[in-house]
C-alpha positions as CSV (number, residue, x, y, z in Angstrom):
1,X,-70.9,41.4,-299.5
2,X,-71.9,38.2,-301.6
3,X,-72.6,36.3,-298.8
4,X,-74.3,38.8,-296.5
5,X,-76.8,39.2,-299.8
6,X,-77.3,35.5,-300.2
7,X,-78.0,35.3,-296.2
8,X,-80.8,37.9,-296.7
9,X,-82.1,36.8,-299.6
10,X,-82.1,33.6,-297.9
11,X,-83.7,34.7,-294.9
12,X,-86.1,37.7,-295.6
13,X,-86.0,37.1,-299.6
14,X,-87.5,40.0,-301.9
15,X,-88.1,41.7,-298.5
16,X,-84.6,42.1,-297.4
17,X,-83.4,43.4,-301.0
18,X,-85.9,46.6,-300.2
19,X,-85.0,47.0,-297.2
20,X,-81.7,47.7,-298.3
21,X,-82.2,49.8,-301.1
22,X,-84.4,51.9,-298.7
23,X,-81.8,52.2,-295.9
24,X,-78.9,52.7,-298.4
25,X,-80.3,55.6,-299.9
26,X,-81.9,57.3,-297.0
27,X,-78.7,56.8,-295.4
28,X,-76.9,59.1,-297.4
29,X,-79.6,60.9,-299.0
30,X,-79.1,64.4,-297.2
31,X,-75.2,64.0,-297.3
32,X,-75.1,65.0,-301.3
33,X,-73.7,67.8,-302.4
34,X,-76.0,68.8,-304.3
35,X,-78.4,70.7,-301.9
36,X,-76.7,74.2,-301.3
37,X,-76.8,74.8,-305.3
38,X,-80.6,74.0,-305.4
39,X,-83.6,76.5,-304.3
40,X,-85.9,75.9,-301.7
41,X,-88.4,74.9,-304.1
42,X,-86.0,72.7,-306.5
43,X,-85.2,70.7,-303.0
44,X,-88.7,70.3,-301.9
45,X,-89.5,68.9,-305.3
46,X,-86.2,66.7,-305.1
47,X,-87.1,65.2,-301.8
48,X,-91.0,64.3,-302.8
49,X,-89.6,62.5,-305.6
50,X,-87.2,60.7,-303.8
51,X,-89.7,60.0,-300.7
52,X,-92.3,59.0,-303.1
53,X,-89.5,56.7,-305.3
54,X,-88.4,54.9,-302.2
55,X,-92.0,54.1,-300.9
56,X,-92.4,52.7,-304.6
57,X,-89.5,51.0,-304.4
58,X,-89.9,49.9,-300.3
59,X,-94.1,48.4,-301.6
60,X,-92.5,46.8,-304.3
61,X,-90.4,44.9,-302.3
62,X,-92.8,43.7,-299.7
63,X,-95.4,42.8,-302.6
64,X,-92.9,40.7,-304.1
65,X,-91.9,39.0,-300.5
66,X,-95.8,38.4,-300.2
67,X,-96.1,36.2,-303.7
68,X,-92.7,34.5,-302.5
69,X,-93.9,33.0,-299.2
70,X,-93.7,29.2,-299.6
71,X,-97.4,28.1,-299.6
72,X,-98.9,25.8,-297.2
73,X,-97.8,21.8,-297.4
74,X,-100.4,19.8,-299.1
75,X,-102.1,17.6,-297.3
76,X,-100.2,14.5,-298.2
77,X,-97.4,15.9,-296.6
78,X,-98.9,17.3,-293.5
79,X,-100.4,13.9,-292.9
80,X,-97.1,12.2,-293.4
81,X,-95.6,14.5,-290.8
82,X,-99.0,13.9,-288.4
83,X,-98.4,10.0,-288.5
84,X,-94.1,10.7,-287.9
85,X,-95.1,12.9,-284.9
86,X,-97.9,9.6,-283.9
87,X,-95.0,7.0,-284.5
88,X,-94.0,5.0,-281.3
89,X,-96.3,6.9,-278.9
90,X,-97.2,4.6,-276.4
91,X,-100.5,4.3,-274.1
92,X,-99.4,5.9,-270.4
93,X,-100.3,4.2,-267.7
94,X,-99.8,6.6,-264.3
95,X,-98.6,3.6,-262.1
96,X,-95.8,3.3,-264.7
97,X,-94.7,6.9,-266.0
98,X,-92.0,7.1,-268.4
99,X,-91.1,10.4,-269.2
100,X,-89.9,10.3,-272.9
101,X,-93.4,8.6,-273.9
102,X,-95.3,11.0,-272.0
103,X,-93.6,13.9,-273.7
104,X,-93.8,12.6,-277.4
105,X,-97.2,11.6,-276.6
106,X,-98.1,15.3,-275.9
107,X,-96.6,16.5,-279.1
108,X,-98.5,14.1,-281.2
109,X,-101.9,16.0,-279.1
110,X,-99.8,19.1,-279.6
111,X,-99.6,18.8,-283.2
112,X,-102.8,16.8,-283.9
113,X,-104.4,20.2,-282.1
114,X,-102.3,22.8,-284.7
115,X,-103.7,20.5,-288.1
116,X,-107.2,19.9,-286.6
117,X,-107.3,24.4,-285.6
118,X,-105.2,25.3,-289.2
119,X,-107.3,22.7,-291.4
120,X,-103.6,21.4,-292.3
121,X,-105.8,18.3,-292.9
122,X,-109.6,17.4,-292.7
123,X,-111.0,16.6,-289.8
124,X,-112.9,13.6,-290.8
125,X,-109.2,12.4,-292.0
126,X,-108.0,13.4,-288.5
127,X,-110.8,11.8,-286.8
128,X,-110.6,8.5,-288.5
129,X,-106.8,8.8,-288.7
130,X,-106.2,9.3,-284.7
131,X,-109.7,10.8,-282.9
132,X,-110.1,7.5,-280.6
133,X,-106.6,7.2,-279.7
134,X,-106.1,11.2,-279.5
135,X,-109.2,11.0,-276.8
136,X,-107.9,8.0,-275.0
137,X,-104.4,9.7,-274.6
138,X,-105.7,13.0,-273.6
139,X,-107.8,11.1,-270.7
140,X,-104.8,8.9,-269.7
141,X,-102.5,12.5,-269.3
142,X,-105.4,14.7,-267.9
143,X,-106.4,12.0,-265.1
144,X,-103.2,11.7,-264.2
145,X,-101.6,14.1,-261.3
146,X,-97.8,12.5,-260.5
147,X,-94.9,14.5,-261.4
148,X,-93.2,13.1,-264.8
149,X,-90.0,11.6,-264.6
150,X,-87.5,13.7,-266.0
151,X,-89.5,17.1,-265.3
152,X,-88.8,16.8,-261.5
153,X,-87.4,20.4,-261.1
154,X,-89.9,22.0,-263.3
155,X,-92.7,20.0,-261.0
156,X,-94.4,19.5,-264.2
157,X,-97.6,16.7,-263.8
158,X,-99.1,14.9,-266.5
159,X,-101.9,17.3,-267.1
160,X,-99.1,20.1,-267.6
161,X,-98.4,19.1,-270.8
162,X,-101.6,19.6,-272.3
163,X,-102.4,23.2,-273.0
164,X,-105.6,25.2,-273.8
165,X,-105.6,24.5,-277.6
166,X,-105.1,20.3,-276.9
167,X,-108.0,20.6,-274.1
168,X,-110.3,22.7,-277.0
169,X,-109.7,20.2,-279.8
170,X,-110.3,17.3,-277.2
171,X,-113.2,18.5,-276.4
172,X,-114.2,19.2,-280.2
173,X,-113.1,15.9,-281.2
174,X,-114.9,14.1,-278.4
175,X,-117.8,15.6,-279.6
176,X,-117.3,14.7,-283.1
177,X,-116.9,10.8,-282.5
178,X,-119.8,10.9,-279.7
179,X,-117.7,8.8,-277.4
């Protein structure tokens, strides 16, 4: 029982504790033996309180599950993971394609795309940071219409790899460093 409580604490936190207490107790909560000895009324009144304790109880829980949620990384670390995700992607030249460096080179876009939308870290940060190289990337992929090595059977081209949300911050970053 010990480790199936530290797994859900783990997991769901606060959350997962209510739960719990909620499903235990509804559970069994007709199977006590004390209805037949209590009125109509006396039962009615016994099951409001009980509905209206376990609701308490059930709020409780997802309140403190909302103030437990990690917060957002600061910005430090969100740029530290930007320029990870940036290291060793290499220009691609279509005559040329290597597969790996076309795939890491989307998920640098990819990523630089989520932080530019989520305001992980400023723009101007991300502009200076990557804007020109993110732009010159994003025109090397999209112009180019071969089949990547490695992705043969999926018949995925070099503009596959750049979704809606890469083209949208291309074009919102192109604008911003009025290439």
């Amino acid at each position: 029982m010990e480790k199936f409580w530290r797994a859900a604490i783990g997991i769901a936190g606060l959350g997962a504790v209510a739960f719990f207490v909620f499903y235990s107790l509804y559970n069994q909560w007709l199977s006590l033996p004390i209805f037949p000895v209590l009125t109509q009324e006396q039962a009615f009144i016994l099951m409001l309180a009980f509905l209206g304790f376990t609701f308490l109880s059930l709020i409780t829980g997802v309140v403190g599950w909302l103030f437990h949620r990690p917060h957002r990384e600061s910005e430090d670390a969100s740029l530290h993971r930007l320029e990870q995700a940036w290291d060793e992607v290499n220009y691609i030249d279509c005559e040329k394609l290597i597969g790996p460096d076309v795939n890491r080179a989307a998920r640098a876009l990819d990523l630089t795309s989520l932080y530019w939308r989520n305001g992980y870290i400023s723009k101007s940060t991300l502009i200076e940071r990557h804007g020109r190289t993110f732009c010159e990337l994003f025109r090397q992929l999209d112009s180019c219409n071969k089949i990547v090595p490695g992705f043969e059977k999926l018949k995925k081209h070099c503009r596959d790899f750049l979704p809606a949300l890469v083209r949208e911050t291309y074009e919102q970053v192109k604008a911003q460093i009025k290439e």
